[in-house]
C-alpha positions as CSV (number, residue, x, y, z in Angstrom):
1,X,72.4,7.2,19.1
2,X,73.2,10.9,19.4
3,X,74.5,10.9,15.6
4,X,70.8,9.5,14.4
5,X,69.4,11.9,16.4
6,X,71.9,14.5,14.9
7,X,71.3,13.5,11.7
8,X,67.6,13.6,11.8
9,X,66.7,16.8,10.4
10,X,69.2,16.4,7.2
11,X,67.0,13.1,5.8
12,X,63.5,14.1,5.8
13,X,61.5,17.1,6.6
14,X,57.8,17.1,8.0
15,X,56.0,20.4,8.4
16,X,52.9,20.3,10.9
17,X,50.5,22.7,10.0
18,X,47.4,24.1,11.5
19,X,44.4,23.2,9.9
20,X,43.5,26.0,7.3
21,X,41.0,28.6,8.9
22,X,38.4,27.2,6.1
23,X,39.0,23.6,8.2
24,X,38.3,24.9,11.3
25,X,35.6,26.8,11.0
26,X,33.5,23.9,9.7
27,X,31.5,21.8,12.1
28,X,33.1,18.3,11.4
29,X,30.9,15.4,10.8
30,X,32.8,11.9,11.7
31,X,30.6,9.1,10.8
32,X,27.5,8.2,8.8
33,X,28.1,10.7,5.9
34,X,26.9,10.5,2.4
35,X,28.8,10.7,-0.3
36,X,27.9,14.7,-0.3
37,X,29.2,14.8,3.3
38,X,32.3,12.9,2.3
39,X,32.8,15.9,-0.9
40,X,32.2,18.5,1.6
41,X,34.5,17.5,5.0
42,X,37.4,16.1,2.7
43,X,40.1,17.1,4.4
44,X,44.1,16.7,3.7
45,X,46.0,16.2,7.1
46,X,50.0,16.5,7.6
47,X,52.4,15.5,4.8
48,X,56.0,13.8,4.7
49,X,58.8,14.7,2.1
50,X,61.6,11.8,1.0
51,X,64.8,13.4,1.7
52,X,65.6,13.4,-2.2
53,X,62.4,15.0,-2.9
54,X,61.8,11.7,-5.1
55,X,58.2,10.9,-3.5
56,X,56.3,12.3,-1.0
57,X,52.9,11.0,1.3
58,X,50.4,12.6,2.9
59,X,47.4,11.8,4.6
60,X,43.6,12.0,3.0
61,X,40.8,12.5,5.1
62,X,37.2,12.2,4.6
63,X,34.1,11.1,7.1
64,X,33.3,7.5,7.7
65,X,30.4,6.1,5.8
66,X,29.0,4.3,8.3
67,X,28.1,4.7,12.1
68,X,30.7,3.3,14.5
69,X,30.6,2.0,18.2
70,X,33.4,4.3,19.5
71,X,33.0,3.9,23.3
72,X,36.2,2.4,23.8
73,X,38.5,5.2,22.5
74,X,39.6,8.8,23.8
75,X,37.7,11.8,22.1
76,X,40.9,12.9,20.0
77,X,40.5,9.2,18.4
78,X,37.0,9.1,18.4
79,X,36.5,12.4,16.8
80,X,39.1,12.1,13.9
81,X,38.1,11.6,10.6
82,X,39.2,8.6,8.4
83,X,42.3,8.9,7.2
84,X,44.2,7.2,4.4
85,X,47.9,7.2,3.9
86,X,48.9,7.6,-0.6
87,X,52.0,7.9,-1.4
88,X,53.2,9.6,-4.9
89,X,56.1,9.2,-6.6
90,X,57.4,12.7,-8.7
91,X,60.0,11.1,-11.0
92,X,56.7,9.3,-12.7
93,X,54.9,11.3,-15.3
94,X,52.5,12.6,-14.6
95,X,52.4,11.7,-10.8
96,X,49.5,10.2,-9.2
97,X,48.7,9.0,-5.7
98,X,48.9,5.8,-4.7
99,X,48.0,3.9,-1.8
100,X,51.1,3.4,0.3
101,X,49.4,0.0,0.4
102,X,46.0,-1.5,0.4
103,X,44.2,-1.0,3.7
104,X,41.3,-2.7,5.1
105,X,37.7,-1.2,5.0
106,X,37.5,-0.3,8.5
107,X,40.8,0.9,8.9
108,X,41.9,4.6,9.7
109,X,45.3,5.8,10.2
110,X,48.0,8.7,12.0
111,X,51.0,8.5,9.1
112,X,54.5,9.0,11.1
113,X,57.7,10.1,9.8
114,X,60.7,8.6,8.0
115,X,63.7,6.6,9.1
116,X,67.1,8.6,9.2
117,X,68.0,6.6,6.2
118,X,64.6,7.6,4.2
119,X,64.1,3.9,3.4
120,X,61.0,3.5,5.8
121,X,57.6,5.2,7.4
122,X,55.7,4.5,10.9
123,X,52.7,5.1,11.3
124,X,49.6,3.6,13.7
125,X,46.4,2.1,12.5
126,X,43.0,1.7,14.2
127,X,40.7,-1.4,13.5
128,X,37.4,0.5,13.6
129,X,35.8,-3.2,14.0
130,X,37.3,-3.8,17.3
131,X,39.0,-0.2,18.3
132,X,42.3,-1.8,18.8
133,X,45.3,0.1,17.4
134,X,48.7,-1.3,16.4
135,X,51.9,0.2,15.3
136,X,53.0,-0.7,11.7
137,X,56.1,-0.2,9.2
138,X,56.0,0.0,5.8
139,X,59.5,-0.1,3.8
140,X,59.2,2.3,1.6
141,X,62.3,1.6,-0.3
142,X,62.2,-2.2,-0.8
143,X,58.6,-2.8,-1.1
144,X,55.9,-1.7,-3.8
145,X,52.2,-1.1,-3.6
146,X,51.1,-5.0,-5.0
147,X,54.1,-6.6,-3.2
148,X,54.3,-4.1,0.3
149,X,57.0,-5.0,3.1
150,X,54.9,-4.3,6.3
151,X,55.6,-4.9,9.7
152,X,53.0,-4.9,12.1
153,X,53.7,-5.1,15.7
154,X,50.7,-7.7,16.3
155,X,51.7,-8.9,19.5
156,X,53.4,-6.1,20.6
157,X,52.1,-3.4,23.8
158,X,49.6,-1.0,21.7
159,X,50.4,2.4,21.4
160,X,48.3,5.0,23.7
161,X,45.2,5.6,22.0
162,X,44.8,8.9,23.7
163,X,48.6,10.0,22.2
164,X,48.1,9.0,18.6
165,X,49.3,12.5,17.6
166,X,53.1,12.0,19.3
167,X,54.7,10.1,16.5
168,X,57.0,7.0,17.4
169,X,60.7,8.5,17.0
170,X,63.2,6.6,15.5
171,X,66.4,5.8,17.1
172,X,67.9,4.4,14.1
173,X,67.0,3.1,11.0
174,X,65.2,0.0,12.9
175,X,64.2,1.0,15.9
176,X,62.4,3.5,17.0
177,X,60.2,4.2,20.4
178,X,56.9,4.8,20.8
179,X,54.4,6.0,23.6
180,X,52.6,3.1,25.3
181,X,49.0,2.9,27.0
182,X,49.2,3.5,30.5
183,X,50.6,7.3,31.6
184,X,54.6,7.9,30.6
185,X,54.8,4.6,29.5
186,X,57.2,4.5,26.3
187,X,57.9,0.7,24.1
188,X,60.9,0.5,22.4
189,X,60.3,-1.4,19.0
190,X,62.6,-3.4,16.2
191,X,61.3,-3.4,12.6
192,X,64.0,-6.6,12.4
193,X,62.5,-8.4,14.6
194,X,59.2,-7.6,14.7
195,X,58.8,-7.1,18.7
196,X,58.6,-4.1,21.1
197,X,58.7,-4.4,24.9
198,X,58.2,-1.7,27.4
199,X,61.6,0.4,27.8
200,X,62.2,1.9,31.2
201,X,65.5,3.9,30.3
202,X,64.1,5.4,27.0
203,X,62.5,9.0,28.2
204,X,65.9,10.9,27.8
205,X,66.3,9.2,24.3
206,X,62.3,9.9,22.9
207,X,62.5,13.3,24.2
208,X,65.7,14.0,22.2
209,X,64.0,12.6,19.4
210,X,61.1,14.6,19.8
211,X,63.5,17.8,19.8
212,X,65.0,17.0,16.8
213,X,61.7,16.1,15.1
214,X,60.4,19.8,16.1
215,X,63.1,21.7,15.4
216,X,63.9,20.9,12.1
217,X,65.7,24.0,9.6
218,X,63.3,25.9,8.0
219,X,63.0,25.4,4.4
220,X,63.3,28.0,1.8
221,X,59.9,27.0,0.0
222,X,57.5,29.5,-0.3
223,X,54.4,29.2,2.6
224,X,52.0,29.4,-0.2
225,X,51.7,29.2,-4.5
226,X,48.4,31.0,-4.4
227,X,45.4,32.1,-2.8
228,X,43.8,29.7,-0.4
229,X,47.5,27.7,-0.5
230,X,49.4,26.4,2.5
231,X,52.6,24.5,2.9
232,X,52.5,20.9,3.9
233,X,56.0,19.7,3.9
234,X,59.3,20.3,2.0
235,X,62.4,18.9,1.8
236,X,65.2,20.1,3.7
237,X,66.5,21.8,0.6
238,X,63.0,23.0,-0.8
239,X,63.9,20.6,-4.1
240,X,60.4,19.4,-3.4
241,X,57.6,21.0,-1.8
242,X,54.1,19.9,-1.2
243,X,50.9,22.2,-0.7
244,X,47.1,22.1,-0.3
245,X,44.1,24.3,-1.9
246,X,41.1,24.2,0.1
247,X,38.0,26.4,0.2
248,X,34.0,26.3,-0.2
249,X,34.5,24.8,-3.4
250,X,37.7,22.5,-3.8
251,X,40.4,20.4,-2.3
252,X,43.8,20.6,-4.0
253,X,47.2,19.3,-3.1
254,X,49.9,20.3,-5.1
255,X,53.6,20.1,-5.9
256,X,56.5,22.1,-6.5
257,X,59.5,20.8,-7.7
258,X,62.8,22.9,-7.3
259,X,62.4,26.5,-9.6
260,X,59.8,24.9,-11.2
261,X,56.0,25.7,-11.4
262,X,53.2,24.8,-9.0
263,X,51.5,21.2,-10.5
264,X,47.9,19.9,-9.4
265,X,48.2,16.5,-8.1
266,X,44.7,16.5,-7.9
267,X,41.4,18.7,-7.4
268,X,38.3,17.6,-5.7
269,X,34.9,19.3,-5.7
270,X,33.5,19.7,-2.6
271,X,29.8,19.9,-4.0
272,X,29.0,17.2,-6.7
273,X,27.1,18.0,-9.9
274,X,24.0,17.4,-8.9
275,X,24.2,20.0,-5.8
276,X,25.5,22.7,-8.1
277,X,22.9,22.0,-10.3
278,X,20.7,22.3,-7.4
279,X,22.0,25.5,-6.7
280,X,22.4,26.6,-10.7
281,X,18.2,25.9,-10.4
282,X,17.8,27.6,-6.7
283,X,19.8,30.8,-8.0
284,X,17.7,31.4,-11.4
285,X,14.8,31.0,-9.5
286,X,15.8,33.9,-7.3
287,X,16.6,36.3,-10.0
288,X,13.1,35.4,-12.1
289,X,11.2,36.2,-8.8
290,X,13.2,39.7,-8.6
């Protein structure tokens, strides 16, 4: 137990940031967007790092596109944007993201960490249609994006909907504990099995995991590869190192792999063409009326 814990920090690397001050200063909007709403609240949310810097996944976040009935969930869930989990693969030229595997329409999700061995992510998912949320496991190692190994803990105590942002902490490479509903409550789960029960003599365990999950070496990657560029997550030995560009005008995530340069995984516009035509039109307007 203590050696997993121990060990934690060497396999994978996570690094929470704050949203960018671009992020927070813009009124979100949650549901019933347009596709110009989804282009201008894209958002990217935390990032995870393989512990060989092989692949990395990160979460993409946009508005929903339709209104929902969210009565039944706590604000923080409520007032979260939806959120996809891709996963790319660096060793594949040129990379491109992936889903980690295919989700359904109305699903939105928290992406977790890694298991000690690297081999496989947590993470929770809401149903949107019936505001129920379940913990799930995907094995990252022995299962692809046609063919995923998922484990979903169906019949299993759901995870607090009003704690979706305390990751479940592994134990060891197939179990792992996470908080409950219901105030302190904590389920201990096996991926082999496929069941979690309520654990009573867990809190000393999750709390050591939490410690270890927090207080992970800093990496010697750089905080930021240009201007308006922040550091997602790294590995433990900066081989790999994963950032995000985000302004007015785009969303970027990018890459870094060991000594070599910066690469643009992708770069969204935040205003389609016919705004910034719009706004081509607007401005040469102006300067014929001065």
């Amino acid at each position: 137990m203590n050696c997993i814990l121990a060990s934690l920090c060497a396999f994978s690397f996570v690094l929470l940031t704050t949203a960018s001050a671009f992020a927070a200063a813009r009124p979100p909007k949650y549901d019933g967007a347009s596709d110009a709403d989804a282009r201008e609240y894209q958002t990217v949310g935390k990032a995870v790092v393989s512990p060989d810097g092989k692949f990395f996944l990160y979460e993409w976040m946009k508005p929903y596109n339709w209104k929902r009935d969210t009565k039944g969930l706590p604000r923080a869930a409520a007032n979260r944007l939806q959120t996809l989990i891709y996963k790319v693969d660096t060793d594949y030229t040129p990379p491109e993201s992936q889903y980690l595997f295919h989700p359904e329409s109305a699903a939105s999700f928290w992406l977790g960490t890694l298991s000690p061995d690297g081999g496989k992510v947590s993470f929770y998912e809401l149903d949107n249609d019936s505001d129920k949320v379940k913990l799930g496991i995907c094995d990252v190692a022995g299962g692809t994006l046609m063919e995923p190994k998922l484990t979903w803990f169906e019949e299993a105590p759901a995870p607090d909907a009003a704690r979706l942002d305390q990751v479940p902490v592994w134990v060891s490479n197939d179990q792992l504990i996470y908080p409950g509903a219901g105030k302190g409550k904590l389920m201990r789960a096996d991926v082999k099995t496929g069941r979690a029960e309520e654990c009573s003599d867990c809190a000393t365990a999750y709390e050591q995991g939490k410690a270890a999950q927090n207080s992970q070496p800093k990496s010697p990657a750089a905080p930021t590869v240009g201007p308006d560029t922040r550091l997602l997550a790294a590995s433990p030995k900066g081989d790999l190192a994963v950032y995000v560009k985000e302004n007015s005008d785009v969303l970027s995530v990018l890459y870094k792999k060991e000594s070599a340069k910066p690469e643009t995984l992708f770069e969204n516009r935040r205003r389609g063409p016919y705004a910034l035509a719009a706004e081509s039109k607007d401005a040469a307007a102006k300067k014929t009326e001065q």
